[in-house]
Residue, then its C-alpha position, 0 to 999 in steps of 0.5 A: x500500500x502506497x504512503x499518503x506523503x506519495x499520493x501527494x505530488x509536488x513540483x519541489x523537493x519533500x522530506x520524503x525526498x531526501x530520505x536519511x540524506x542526499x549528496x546533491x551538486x549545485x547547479x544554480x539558483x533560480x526564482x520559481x513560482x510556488x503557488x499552488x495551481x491558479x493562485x496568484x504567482x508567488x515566486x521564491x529562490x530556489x537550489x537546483x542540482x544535478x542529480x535531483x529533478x526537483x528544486x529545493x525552495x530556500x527558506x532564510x534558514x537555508x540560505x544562511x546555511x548555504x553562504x556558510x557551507x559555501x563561504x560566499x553569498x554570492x549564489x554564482x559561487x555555489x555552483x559545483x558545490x555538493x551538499x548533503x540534503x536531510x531532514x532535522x527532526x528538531x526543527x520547529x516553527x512556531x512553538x511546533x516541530x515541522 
């Protein structure tokens, strides 16, 4: 029987995307638009990689984690890197572990 996280498709990366980690290449990063399907745009930045067909959208969190990872905000910089993409059980977004 198929997870109810399958039946839900996404044009962006998921947790259940990454799995207990991914190794992933930088390969630039871009605006998307976000919004779900007739919704006004919504557009925010995000990572693309060779090995993933999906985008990962950036929060703030992740793009300071970015420029620290990759020792420069300057997002040209960043292509060619490789980091690995997981899921923080920890995190938590107002008052509740997201």
């Amino acid at each position: 029987m198929p997870k109810t996280s399958d039946m839900r498709e996404s044009k962006f990366l998921k947790k259940d995307d990454v799995g207990r980690g991914t190794l992933a290449t930088i390969t630039g990063c871009v605006q998307k638009n976000v919004a779900k399907e007739g919704a006004d745009p919504e557009n925010k930045w995000c990572l693309t990689f060779s090995e993933l067909d999906k985008p990962l959208v950036l929060n703030s969190t992740n793009i300071q984690l970015c420029e620290m990872i990759c020792g420069s905000d300057d997002t040209d910089r960043w292509v060619g890197k490789r980091i690995v993409l997981y899921v923080d059980p920890n995190v938590s977004y107002g008052g509740k572990l997201i």
